[in-house]
C-alpha positions as CSV (number, residue, x, y, z in Angstrom):
1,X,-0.7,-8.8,6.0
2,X,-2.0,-6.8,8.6
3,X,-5.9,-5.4,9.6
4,X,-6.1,-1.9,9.8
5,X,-8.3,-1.3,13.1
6,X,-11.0,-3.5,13.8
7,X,-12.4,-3.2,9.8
8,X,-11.0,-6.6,8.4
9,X,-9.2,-4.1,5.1
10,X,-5.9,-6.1,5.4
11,X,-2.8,-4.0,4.1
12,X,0.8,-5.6,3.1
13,X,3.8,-5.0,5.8
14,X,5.1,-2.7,2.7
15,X,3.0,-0.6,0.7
16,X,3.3,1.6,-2.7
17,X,2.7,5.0,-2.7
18,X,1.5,6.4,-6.5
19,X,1.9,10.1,-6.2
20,X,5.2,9.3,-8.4
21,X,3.4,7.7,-11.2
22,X,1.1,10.4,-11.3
23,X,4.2,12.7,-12.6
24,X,5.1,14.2,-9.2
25,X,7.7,16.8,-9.8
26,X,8.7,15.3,-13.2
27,X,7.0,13.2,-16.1
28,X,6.8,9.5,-15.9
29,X,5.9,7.6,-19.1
30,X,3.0,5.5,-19.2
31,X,4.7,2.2,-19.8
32,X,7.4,3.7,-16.7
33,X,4.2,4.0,-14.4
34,X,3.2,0.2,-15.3
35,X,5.8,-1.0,-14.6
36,X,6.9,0.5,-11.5
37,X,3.1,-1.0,-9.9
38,X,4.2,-4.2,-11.7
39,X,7.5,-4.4,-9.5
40,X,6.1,-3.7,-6.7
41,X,3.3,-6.8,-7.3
42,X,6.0,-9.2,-8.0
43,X,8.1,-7.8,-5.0
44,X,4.9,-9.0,-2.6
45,X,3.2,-5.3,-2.6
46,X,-0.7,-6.0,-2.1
47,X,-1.4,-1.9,-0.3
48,X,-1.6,0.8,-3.2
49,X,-2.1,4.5,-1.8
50,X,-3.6,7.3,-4.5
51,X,-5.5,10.0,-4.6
52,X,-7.1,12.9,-6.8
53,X,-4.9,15.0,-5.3
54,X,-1.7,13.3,-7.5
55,X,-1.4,14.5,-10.9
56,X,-4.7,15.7,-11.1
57,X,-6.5,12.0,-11.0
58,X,-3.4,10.6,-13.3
59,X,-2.0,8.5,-10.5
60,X,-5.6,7.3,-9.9
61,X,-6.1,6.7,-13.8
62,X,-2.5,4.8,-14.2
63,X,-3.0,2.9,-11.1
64,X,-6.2,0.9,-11.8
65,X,-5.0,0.3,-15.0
66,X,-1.8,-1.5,-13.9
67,X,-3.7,-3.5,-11.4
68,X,-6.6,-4.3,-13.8
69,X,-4.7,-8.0,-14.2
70,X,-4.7,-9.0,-10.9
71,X,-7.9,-10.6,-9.2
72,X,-9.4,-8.1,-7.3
73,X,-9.4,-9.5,-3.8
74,X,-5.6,-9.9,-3.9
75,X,-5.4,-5.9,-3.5
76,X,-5.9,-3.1,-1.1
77,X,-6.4,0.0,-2.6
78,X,-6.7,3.5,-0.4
79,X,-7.4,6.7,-1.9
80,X,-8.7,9.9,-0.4
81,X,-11.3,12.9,-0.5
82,X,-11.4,16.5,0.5
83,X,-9.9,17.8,-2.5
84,X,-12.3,17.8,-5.3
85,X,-11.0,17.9,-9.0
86,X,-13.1,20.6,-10.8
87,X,-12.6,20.9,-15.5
88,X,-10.1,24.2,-15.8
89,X,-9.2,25.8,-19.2
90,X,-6.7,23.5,-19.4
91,X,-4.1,25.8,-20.4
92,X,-0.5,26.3,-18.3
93,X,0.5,23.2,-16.4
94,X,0.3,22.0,-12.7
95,X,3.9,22.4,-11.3
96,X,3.2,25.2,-8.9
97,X,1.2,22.0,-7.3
98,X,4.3,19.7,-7.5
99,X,3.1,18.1,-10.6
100,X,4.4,17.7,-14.1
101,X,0.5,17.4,-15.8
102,X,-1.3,19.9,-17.9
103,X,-4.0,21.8,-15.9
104,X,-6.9,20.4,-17.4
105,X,-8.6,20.8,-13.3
106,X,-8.6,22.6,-10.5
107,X,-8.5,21.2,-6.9
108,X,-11.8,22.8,-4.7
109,X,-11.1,22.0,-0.9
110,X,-14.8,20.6,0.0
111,X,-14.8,18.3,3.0
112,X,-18.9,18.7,2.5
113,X,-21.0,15.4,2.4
114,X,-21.8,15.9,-1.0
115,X,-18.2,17.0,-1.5
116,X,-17.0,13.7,-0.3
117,X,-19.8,11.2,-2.2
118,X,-18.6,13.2,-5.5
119,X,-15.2,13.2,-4.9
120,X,-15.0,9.3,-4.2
121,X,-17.2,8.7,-6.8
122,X,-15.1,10.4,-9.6
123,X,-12.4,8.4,-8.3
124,X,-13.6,5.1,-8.9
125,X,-14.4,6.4,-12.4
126,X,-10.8,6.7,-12.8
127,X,-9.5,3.6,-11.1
128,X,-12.1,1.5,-12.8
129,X,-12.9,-0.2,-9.6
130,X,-16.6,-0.3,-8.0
131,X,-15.0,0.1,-4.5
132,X,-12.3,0.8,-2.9
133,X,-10.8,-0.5,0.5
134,X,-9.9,2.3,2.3
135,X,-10.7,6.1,2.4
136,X,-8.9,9.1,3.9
137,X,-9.9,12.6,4.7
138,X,-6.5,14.1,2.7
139,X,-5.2,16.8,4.8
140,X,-7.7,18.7,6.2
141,X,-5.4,20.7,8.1
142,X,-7.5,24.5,7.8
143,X,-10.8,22.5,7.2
144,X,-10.9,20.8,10.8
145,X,-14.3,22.5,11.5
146,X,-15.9,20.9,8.0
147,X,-14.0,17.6,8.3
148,X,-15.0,16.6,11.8
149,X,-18.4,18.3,11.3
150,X,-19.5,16.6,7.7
151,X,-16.8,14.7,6.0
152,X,-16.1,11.9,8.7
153,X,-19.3,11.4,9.5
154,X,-20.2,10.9,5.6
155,X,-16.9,8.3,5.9
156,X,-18.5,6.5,8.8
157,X,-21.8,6.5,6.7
158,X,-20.4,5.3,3.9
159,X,-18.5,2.6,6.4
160,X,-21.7,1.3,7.3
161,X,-22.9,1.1,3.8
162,X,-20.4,-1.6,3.0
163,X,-19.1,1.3,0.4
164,X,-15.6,1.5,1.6
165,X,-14.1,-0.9,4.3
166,X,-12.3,1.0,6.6
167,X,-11.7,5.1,7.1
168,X,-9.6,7.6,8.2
169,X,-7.5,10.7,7.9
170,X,-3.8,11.6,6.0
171,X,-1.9,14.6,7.2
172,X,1.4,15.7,7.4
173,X,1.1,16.5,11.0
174,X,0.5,14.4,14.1
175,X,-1.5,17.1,16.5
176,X,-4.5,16.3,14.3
177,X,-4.7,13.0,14.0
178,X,-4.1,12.2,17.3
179,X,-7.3,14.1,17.8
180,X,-9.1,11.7,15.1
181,X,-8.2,8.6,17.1
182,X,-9.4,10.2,20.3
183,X,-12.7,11.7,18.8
184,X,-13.6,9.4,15.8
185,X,-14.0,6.0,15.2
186,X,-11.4,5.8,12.1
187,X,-9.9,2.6,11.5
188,X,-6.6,3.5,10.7
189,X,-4.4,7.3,10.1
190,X,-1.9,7.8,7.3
191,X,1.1,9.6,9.1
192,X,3.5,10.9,6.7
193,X,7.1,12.8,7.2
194,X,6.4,12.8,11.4
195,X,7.4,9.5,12.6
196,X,11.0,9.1,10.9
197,X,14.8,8.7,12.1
198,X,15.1,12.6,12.1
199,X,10.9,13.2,13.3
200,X,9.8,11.3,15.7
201,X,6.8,14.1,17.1
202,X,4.0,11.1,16.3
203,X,5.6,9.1,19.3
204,X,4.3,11.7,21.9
205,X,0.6,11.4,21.5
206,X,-0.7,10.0,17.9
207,X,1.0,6.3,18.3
208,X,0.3,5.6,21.9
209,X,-3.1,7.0,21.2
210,X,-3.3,4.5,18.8
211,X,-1.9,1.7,20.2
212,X,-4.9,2.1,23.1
213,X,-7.6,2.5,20.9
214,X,-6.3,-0.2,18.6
215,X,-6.3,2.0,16.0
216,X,-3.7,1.5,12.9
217,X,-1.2,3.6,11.8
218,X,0.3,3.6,8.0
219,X,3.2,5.8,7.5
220,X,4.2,7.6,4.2
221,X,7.5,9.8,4.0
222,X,9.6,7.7,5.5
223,X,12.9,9.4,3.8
224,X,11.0,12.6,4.6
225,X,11.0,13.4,0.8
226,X,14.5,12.4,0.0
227,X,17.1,13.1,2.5
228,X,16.6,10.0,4.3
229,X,17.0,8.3,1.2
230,X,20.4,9.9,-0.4
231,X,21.6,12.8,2.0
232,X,23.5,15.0,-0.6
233,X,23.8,18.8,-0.8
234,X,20.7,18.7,-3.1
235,X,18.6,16.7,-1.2
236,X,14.8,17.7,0.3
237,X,13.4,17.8,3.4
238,X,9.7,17.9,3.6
239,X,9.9,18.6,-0.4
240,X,11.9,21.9,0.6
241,X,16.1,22.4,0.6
242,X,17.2,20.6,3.8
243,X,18.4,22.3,6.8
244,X,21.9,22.1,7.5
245,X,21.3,20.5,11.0
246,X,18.8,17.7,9.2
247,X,21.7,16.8,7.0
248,X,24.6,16.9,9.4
249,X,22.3,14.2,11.3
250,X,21.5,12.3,8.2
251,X,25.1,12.1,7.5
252,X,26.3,11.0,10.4
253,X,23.1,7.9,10.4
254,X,24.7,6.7,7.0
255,X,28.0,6.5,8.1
256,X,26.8,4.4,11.4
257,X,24.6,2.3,9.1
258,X,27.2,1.4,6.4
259,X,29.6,0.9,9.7
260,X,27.3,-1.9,10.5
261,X,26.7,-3.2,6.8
262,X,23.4,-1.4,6.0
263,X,22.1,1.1,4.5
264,X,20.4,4.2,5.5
265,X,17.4,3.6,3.2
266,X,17.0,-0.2,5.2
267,X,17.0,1.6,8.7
268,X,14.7,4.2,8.0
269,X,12.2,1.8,6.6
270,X,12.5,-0.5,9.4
271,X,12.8,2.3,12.4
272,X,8.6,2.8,10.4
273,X,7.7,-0.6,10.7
274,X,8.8,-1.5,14.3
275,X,6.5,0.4,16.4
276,X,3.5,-2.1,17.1
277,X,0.9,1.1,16.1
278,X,2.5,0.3,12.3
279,X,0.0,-2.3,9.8
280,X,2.1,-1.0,6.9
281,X,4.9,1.9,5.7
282,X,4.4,3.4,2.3
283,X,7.5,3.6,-0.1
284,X,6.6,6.0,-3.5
285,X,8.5,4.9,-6.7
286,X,8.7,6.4,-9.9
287,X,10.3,3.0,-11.7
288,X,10.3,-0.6,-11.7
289,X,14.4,-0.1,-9.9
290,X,13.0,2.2,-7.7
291,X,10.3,-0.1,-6.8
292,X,12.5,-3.5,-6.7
293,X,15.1,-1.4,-4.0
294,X,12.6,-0.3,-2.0
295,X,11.4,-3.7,-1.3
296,X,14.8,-5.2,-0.8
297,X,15.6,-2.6,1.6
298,X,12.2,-3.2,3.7
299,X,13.2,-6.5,3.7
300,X,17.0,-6.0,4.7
301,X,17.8,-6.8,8.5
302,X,19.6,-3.8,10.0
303,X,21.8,-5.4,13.0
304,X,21.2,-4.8,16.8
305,X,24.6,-3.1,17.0
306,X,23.2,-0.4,14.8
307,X,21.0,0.3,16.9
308,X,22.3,0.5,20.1
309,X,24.9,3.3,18.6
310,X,21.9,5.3,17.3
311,X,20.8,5.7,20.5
312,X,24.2,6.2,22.0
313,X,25.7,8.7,20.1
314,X,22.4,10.6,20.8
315,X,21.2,10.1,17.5
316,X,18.1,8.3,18.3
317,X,16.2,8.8,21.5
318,X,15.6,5.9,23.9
319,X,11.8,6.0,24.0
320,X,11.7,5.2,20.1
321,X,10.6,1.4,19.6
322,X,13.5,-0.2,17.6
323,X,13.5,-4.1,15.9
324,X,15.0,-6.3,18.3
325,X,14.2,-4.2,21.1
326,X,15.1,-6.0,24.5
327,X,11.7,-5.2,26.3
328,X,9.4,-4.8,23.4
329,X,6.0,-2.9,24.0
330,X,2.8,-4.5,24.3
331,X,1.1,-5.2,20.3
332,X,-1.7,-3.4,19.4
């Protein structure tokens, strides 16, 4: 277990991301979503990641229910404000959003005080919890003015409450959040598709930002949506059709990785976790085997050998903190 910042919220080396069980892209049963947060328990998983945002508060709802069982100091749970769930007509579904639920709300981007008091509110309604450990502003991308202005400082009120234990910000880019660490006393960033084997644009500013502030990174896409995981002529990139340059590189790092008796899944989980800025990488599964392999392959030890080719065939560039790194960097 790891802290995140200087907050005392401790999160698991490997953590479980729940937009899956709240029916991203396709429908996962009820008894599928259970199970897939009871793997993960039993596979040593104590971080859980949600937000409204997935499924409409489903992956909220299913999630709090799963982890009703389990005393509730054993878990860290993060969710996230800035998109506020508002009733709709409830007629059509949600898939133009990426998920398979009827569209019985609408999101309202509100990065407001009140926006954020409501929004986390409503969300403890669904997890059934009366706090939760971690809170992020969830991509606030073309709402920078609002969420600097009004939505971190209602964060770092809320901090100071004893409400929530430690804050931050999620985004799909790194310009951002770097500016977070510099201007904000956030505790930790959720950094997801930029610091991968094929992105490593966080490793310019947002990590060694980090690292000097003592901030904490988490990162989420770590297969950047799926090609990282299986690539195949099918697979996404960013949750779009992959580039044919993306997947000529992914190609070529499975091949090196089954070369050296691993797989590509196991290096692109542990390229995450090896930078000293990392408390925790976040894995999404959809089903209890999905859940079971990801843990085995954070767990796998990817040789040195592996390495060293990834950075001499150009596939990896130098700079990039690797396990088993002959000068490791300073911890954070």
């Amino acid at each position: 277990m790891s802290a995140l910042g200087r907050s005392g919220v401790e999160v698991s080396g490997l953590g479980l991301g729940a937009a899956a069980i709240g029916n991203l892209f396709s429908e996962v049963t009820e008894e599928r979503a259970y199970d897939t947060v009871a793997a993960a328990w039993r596979q040593g998983v104590r971080y859980f990641d949600t937000a409204p945002h997935y499924g409409l508060g489903l992956s909220e709802r299913r999630l709090g229910a799963a982890l009703r069982e389990h005393p509730r100091e054993r878990y860290t749970v993060s969710t996230k404000v800035g998109r506020r769930l508002e009733p709709a007509d409830g007629t059509g579904d949600d898939l133009a959003n990426g998920f398979a639920v009827p569209a019985t709300h609408r999101r309202v981007w509100d990065f407001s005080a009140d926006g954020v008091r409501r929004t986390l509110e409503a969300s403890l309604e669904r997890l059934g919890l009366d706090r939760v450990d971690v809170v992020y502003l969830h991509d606030p991308d073309d709402h920078a003015e609002q969420a600097f202005r009004e939505g971190y400082p209602a964060l770092e009120k809320l901090r100071s409450q004893g409400v929530v234990g430690a804050i931050g910000a999620g985004m799909n880019q790194a310009e951002m959040l770097t500016r977070f660490v510099r201007d904000t006393d956030v505790d930790v960033v959720l950094c997801a598709g930029r610091y991968t084997l094929l992105d490593q644009s966080a490793l310019t500013a947002l990590l060694p930002a980090a690292q000097e502030r003592g901030t904490s990174v988490v990162i989420g896409g770590a297969f950047n949506s799926g090609l990282l995981a299986d690539p195949k002529p099918t697979a996404t990139y960013d949750y779009a059709r992959a580039p044919a340059e993306l997947m000529e590189r992914a190609l070529r790092m499975k091949e090196l990785a089954e070369r050296h008796g691993t797989t590509l899944r196991a290096a692109a989980l542990a390229f995450c976790a090896a930078h000293p800025a990392v408390a925790s990488v976040l894995v999404g599964a959809r089903s209890a085997a999905e859940a079971d392999d990801g843990a085995e392959q954070f767990r796998a030890t990817v040789p040195p050998a592996f390495w060293r080719d990834l950075r001499e065939t150009g596939l990896l560039p130098p700079d990039a903190p690797v396990p088993f790194d002959e000068t490791p960097q300073e911890p954070s």
